[in-house]
C-alpha positions as CSV (number, residue, x, y, z in Angstrom):
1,X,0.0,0.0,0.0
2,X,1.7,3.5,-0.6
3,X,2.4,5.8,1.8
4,X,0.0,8.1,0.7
5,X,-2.9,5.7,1.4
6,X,-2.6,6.8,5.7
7,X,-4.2,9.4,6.8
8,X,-1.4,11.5,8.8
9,X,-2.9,13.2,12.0
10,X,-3.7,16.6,11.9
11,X,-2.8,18.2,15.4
12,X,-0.3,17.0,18.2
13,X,-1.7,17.5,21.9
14,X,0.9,19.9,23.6
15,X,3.4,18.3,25.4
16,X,2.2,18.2,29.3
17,X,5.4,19.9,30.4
18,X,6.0,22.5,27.6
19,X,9.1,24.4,29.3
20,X,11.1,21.3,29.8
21,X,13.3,21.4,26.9
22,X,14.2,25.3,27.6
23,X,14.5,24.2,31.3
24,X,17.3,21.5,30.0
25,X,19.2,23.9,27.8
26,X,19.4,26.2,30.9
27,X,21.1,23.2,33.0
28,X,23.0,22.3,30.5
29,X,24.8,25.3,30.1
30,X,24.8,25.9,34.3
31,X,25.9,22.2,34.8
32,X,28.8,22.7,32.6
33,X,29.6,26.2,34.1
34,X,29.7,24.1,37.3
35,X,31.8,21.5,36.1
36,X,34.0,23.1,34.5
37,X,34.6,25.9,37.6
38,X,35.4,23.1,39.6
39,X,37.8,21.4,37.0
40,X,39.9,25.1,37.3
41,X,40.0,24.6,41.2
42,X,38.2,26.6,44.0
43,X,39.2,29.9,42.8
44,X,37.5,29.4,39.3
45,X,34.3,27.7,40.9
46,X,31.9,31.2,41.4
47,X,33.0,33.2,38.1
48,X,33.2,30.2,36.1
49,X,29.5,28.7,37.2
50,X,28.5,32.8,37.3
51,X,28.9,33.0,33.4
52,X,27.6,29.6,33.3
53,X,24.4,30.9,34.6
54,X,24.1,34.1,32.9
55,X,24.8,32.1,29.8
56,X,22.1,29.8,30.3
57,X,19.2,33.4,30.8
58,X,20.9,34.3,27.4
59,X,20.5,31.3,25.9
60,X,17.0,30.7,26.6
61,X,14.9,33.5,24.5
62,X,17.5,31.8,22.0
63,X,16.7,28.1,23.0
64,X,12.7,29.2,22.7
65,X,13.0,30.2,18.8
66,X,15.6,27.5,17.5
67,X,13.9,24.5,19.9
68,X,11.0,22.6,18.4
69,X,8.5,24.2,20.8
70,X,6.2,22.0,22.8
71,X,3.5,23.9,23.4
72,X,2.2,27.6,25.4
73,X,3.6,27.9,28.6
74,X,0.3,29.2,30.6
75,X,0.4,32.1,32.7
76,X,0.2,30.1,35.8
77,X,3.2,28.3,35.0
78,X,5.0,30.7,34.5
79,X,4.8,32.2,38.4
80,X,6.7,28.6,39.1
81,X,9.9,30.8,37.9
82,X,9.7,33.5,40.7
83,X,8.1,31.6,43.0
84,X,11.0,28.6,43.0
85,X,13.6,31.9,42.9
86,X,11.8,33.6,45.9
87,X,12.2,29.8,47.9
88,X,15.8,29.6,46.6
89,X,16.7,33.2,47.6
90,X,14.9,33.0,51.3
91,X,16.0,29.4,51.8
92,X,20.0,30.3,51.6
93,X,19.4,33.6,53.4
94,X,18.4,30.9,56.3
95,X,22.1,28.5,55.4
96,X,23.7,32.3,55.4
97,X,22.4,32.8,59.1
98,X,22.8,28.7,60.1
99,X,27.0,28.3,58.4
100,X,29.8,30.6,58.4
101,X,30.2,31.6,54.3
102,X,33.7,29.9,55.6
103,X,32.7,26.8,56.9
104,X,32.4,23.3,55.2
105,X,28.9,22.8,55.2
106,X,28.0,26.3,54.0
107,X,28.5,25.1,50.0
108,X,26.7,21.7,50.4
109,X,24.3,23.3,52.3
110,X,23.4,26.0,49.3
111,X,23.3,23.1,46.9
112,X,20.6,21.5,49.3
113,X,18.8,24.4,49.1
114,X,19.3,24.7,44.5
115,X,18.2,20.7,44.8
116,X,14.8,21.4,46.7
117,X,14.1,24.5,44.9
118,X,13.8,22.4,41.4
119,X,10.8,20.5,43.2
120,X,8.8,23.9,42.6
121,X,9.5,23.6,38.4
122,X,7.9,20.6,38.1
123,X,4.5,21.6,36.7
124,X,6.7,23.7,34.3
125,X,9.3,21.1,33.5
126,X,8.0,17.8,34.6
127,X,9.1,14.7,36.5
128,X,12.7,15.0,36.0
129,X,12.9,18.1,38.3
130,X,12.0,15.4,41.1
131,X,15.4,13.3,40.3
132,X,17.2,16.5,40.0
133,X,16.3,18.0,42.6
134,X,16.5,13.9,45.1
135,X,20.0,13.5,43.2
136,X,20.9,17.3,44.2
137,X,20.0,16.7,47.5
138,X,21.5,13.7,47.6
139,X,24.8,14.7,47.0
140,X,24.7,17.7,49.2
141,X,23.9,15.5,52.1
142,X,27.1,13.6,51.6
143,X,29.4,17.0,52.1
144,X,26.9,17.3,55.1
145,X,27.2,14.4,56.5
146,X,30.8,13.7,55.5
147,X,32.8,16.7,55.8
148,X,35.9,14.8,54.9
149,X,34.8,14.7,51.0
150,X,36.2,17.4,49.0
151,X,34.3,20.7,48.2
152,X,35.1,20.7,44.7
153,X,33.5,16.8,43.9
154,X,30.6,17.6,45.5
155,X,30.7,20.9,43.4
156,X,31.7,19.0,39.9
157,X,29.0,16.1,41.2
158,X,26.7,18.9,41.3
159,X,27.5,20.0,38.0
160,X,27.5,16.5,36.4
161,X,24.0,16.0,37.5
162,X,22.4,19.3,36.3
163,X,24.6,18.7,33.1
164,X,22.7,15.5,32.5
165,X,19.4,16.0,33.7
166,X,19.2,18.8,31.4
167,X,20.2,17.2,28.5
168,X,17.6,13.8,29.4
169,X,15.0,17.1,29.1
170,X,16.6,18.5,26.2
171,X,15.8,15.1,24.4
172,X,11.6,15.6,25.5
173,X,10.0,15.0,22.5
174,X,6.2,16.2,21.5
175,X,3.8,14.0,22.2
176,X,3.1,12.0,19.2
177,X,0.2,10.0,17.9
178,X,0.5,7.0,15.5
179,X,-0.7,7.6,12.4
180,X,-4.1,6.1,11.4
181,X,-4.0,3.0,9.1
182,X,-7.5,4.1,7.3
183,X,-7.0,4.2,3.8
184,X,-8.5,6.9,1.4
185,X,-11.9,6.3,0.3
186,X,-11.9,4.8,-3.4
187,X,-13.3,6.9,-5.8
């Protein structure tokens, strides 16, 4: 039977998470920031993963025009942005007043705090935040819990994770439907 014969469908639903793929183009380009701060040594960690993170805001008006979009992001989702920045900001003004900026457990702490604040973007960005955000937290615990594991492999972990999470949501593809096997009416 030719190809012709199927009836293609005519409309995709939109993807149930449509900011995920901008939401992986921003981690990837913060992960690596990360990663490769740490890679420089301690010194290179905050300017390094700085311009990681102002690279990834630059990148995603980009990311939103040259990524197959997925769908309108509503209005409501959209307050997920401030409202997981307003828990990030509040949450390490708390570590600031609980660990010296000095002290061992003020870093692991912070990315304890970056790991439960990617719980809020799930409605925006779907169930991968979760793992993000239990594999974040996960590995901030350890430089908790073990103070004699080195700053900068929790910090590269860190980065490894967001690195790879982002691009498992970079690869989110649209929702598809099979085709239809219904042939054309004969005429």
């Amino acid at each position: 039977m030719p190809l012709h014969a199927y009836q293609e469908p005519t409309a995709v639903p939109p993807h149930p998470y449509p900011g995920i793929r901008i939401g992986g183009l921003f981690l990837v380009i913060v992960g690596s920031g990360i990663v490769i701060g740490g890679l420089l040594g301690r010194a290179w960690m905050f300017p390094v993963f700085t311009a990681g993170f102002v690279g990834g805001f630059v990148a995603m008006p980009i990311g939103r025009r040259v990524l197959r979009p997925l769908g309108r992001i509503t209005p409501m989702r959209v307050l997920v942005i401030p409202a997981a920045i307003v828990l990030e900001i509040a949450l390490i003004s708390v570590v600031a007043h609980l660990y010296p900026v000095d002290s061992h457990s003020y870093i692991p702490a912070v990315l304890f705090v970056v790991g439960i604040h990617f719980l809020v973007f799930t409605p925006l960005s779907g169930p991968l935040c979760v793992l993000l955000a239990l594999l974040c937290c996960a590995n901030a615990l350890v430089g908790l819990l073990v103070p004699s594991v080195p700053l900068l492999t929790l910090w590269i972990a860190d980065g490894v994770i967001k690195t790879c999470i982002g691009m498992a949501m970079l690869r989110a593809l649209a929702w598809r439907f099979r085709p239809r096997r219904e042939p054309f009416p004969a005429s």
